[in-house]
C-alpha positions as CSV (number, residue, x, y, z in Angstrom):
1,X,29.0,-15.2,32.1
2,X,32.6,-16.4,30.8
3,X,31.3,-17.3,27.4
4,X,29.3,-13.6,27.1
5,X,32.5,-12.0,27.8
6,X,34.3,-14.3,25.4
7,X,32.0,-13.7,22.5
8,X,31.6,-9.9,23.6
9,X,35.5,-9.5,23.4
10,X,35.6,-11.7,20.0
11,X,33.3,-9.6,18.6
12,X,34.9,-6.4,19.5
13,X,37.7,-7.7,18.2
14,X,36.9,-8.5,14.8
15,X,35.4,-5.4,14.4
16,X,38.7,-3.6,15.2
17,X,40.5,-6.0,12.7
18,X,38.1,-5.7,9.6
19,X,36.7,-2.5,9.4
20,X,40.2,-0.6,8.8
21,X,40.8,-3.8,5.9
22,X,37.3,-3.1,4.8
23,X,37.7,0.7,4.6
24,X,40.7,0.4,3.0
25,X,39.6,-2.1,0.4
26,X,36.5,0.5,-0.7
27,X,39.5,3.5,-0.7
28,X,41.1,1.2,-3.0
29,X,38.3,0.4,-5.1
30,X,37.5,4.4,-5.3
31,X,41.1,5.1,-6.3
32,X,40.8,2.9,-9.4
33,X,38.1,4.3,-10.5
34,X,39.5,7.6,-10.5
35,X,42.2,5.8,-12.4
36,X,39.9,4.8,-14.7
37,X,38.5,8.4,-14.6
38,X,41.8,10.0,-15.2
39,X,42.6,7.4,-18.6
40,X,39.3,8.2,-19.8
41,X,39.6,11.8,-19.8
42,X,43.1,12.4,-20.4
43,X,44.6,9.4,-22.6
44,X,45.7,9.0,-25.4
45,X,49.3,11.5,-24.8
46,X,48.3,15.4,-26.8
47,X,50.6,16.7,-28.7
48,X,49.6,20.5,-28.5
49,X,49.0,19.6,-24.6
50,X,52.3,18.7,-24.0
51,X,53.6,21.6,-26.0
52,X,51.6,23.8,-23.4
53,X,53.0,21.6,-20.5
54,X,56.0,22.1,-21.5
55,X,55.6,25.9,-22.4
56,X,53.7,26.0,-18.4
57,X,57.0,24.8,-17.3
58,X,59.4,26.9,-19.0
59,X,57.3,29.9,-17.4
60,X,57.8,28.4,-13.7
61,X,61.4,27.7,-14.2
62,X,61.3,31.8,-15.4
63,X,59.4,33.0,-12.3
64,X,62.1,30.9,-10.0
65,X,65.3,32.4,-11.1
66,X,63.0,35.8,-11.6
67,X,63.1,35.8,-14.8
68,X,60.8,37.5,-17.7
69,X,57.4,34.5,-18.4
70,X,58.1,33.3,-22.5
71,X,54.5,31.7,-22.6
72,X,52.2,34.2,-21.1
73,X,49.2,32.2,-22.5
74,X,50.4,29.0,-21.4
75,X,48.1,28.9,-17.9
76,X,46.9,26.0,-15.8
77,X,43.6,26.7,-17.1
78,X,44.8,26.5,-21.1
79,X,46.0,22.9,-19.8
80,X,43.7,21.4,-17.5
81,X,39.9,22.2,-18.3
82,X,38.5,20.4,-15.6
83,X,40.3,20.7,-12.2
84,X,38.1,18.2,-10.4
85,X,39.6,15.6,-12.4
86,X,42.9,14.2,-11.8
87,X,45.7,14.9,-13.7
88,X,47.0,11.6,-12.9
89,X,48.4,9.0,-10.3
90,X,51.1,8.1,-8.1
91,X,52.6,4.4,-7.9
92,X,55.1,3.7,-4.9
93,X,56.0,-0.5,-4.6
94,X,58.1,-0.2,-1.9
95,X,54.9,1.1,0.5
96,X,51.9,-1.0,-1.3
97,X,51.2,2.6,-2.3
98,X,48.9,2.4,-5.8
99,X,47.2,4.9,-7.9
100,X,46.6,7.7,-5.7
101,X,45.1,10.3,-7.3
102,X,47.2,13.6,-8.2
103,X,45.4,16.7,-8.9
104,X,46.2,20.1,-9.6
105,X,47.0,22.4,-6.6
106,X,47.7,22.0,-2.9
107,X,44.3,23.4,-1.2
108,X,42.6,21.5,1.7
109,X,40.2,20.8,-0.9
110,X,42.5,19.0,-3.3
111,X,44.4,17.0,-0.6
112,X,41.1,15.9,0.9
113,X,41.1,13.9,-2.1
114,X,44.0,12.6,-2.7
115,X,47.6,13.9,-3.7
116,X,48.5,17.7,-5.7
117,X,51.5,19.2,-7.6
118,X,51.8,22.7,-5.9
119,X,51.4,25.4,-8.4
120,X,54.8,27.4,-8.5
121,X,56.5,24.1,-9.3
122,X,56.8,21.9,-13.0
123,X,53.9,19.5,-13.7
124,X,55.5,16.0,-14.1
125,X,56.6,15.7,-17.8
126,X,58.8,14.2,-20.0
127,X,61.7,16.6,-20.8
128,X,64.5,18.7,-19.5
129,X,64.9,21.2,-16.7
130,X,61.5,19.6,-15.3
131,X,61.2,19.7,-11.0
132,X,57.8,18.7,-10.1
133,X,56.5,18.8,-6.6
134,X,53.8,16.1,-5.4
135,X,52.2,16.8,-1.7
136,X,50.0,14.8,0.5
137,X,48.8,14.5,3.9
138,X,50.0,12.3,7.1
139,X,48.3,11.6,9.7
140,X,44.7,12.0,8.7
141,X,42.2,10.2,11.0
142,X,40.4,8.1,8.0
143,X,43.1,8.2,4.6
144,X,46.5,7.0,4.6
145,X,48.0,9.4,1.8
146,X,52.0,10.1,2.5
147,X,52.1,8.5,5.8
148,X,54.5,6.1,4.6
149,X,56.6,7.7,2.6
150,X,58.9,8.2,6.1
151,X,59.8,4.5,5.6
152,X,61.2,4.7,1.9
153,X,65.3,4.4,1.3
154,X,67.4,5.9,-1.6
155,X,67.1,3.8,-4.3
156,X,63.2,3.2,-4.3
157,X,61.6,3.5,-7.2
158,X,58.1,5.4,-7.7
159,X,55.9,6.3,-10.7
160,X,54.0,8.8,-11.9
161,X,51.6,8.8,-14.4
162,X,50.4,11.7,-15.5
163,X,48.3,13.5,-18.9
164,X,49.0,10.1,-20.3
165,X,52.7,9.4,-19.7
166,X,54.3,7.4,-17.1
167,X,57.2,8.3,-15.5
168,X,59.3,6.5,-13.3
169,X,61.4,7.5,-10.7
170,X,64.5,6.7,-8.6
171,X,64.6,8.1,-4.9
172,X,68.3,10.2,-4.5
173,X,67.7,11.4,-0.8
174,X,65.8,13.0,1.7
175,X,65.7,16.1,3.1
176,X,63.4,17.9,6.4
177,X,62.9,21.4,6.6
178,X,61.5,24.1,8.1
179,X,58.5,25.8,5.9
180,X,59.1,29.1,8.1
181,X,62.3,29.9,6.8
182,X,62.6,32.4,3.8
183,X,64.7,30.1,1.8
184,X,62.4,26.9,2.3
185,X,60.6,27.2,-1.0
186,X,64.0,27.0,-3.2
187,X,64.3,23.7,-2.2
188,X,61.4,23.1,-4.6
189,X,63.4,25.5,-7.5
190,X,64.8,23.5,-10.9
191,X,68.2,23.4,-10.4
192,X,69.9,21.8,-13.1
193,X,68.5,20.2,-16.4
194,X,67.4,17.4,-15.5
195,X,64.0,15.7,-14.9
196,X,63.2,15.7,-10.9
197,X,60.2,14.8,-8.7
198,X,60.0,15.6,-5.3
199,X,57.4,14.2,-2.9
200,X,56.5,16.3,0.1
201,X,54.3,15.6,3.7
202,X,54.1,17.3,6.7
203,X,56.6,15.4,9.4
204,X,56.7,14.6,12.3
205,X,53.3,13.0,12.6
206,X,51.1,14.7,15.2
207,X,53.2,17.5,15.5
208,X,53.5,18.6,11.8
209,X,55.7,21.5,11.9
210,X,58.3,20.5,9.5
211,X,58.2,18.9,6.2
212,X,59.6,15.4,4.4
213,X,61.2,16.1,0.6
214,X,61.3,12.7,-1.0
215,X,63.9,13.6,-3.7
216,X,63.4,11.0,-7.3
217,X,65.3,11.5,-10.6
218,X,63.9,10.3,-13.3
219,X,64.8,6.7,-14.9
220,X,64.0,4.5,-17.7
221,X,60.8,2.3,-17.4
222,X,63.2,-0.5,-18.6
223,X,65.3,0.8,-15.3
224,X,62.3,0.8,-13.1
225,X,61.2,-2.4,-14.0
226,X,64.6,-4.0,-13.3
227,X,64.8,-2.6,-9.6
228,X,64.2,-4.8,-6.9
229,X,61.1,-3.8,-4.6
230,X,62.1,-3.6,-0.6
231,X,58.7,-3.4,1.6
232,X,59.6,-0.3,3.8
233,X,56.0,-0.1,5.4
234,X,56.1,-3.4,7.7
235,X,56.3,-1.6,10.9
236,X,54.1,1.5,9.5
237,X,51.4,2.5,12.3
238,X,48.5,1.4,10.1
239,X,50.5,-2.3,9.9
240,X,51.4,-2.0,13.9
241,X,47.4,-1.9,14.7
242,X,46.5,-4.5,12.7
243,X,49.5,-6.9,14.1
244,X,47.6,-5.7,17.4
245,X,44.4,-6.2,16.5
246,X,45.2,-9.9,15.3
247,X,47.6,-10.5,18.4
248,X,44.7,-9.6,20.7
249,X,42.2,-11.8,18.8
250,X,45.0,-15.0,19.2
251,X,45.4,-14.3,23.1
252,X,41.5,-13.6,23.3
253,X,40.7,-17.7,21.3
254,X,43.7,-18.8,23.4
255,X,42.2,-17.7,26.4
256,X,38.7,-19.5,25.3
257,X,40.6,-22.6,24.7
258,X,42.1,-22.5,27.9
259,X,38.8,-21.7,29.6
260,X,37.0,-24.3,27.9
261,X,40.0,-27.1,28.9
262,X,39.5,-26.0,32.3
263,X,35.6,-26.4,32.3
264,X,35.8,-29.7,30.9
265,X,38.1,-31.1,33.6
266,X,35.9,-29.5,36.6
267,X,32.9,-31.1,35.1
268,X,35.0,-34.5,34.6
269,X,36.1,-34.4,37.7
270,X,32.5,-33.8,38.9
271,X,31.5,-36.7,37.6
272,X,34.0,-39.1,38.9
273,X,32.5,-37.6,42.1
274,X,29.2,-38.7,41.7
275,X,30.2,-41.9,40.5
């Protein structure tokens, strides 16, 4: 009976541990092939692309400060032909975060799939005068998209690689606030001219009525490559139920061991009995 609740609770175990490592290892493999996707599609850099991009974001910058459109021709739809695929991917060391997908928009749709710029905001671009917004879930019951991004410190560095440039990145700050308030959306507004990224989620987890800004100005790659990486996810909840999972599995052998010590003394001290 022991042993069929030993190997019942073994079982039950390993199952707990592995299937969240296995699931995540097939999310992984799916989100390089949509890297793969994206390079095949959008690669090498476009000149005349990046002159609309760049056109698409002088227009949002207008409509912010309310101010007449310059490029009326220079739509989403001039720029991205294909919305289903992404427009690029997101890179984050300091939270094993790699290659999640950014697409175009903030529906449910989109960020069933992975990450989205939200349309009144820049795309993410070389250039000046650039504020791009990237959004993503927490606390989805099968993804981890921006759960983590809670955990990361001033000073991280991120990347974004997107209609064939890569852009890194420096985190400045953080900021929480309240989507119901009228003024909420200028915290998205470009406010200077430089180049700015900001990453957004829904906070606190469970409750999701405010939101997480993750503010980044952009650096050199040179820069980016030269900044030490800080793991900031070590305690994160998908971490904490795997540090269960295993602790339960080491009490669950100990506890065999311990059984099967006991066992071999009572049946030891059986037979000195009989002899």
């Amino acid at each position: 009976m022991l042993k069929w609740v030993f190997g019942t609770l073994l079982v039950i175990g390993a199952i707990f541990l592995l299937a969240p490592l296995v699931y995540d290892h097939l999310q992984t493999q799916h989100e390089m092939q949509l890297a793969r996707t994206y390079r095949k599609h959008l690669y090498p850099a476009d000149e005349k692309r990046d002159a609309l991009i760049r056109q698409y974001n002088a227009n949002r910058d207008a409509e912010q400060h309310h101010r007449r459109i310059p490029y009326p021709k220079a739509t989403i739809q001039t720029i991205v032909k294909d919305q289903r695929i992404p427009i690029g991917n997101i890179t984050i060391p300091s939270i094993s975060l790699n290659v999640m997908p950014i697409y175009f928009g903030d529906s449910d749709e989109v960020l069933a799939k992975g990450t989205g710029v939200m349309p009144f905001t820049s795309l993410p671009a070389p250039g000046h005068r650039v504020t791009s917004s990237v959004t993503g879930h927490t606390g989805m019951a099968n993804r981890i998209f921006f759960d983590n991004i809670r955990y990361m410190k001033p000073g991280d560095v991120f990347y974004l690689d997107v209609f064939a440039h890569r852009l890194a990145y420096k985190m400045t700050k953080r900021v929480v606030i309240d989507p119901a308030k009228p003024d909420a959306v200028q915290h998205f507004y470009v406010k200077d001219n430089g180049n700015h990224a900001i990453l957004m989620t829904c906070t606190p987890i469970g409750i999701n009525d405010h939101r997480l800004l993750i503010y980044g100005k952009r650096i050199s790659l040179k820069a980016a490559a030269a900044t030490k990486t800080h793991p900031r996810a070590i305690f994160s909840l998908f971490n904490l139920w795997l540090y269960a999972m295993i602790l339960l599995l080491i009490i669950v052998v100990l506890w065999w061991l311990w059984r099967w010590h006991k066992d071999r003394q009572a049946k030891r001290r059986a037979q000195e009995a009989e002899a």
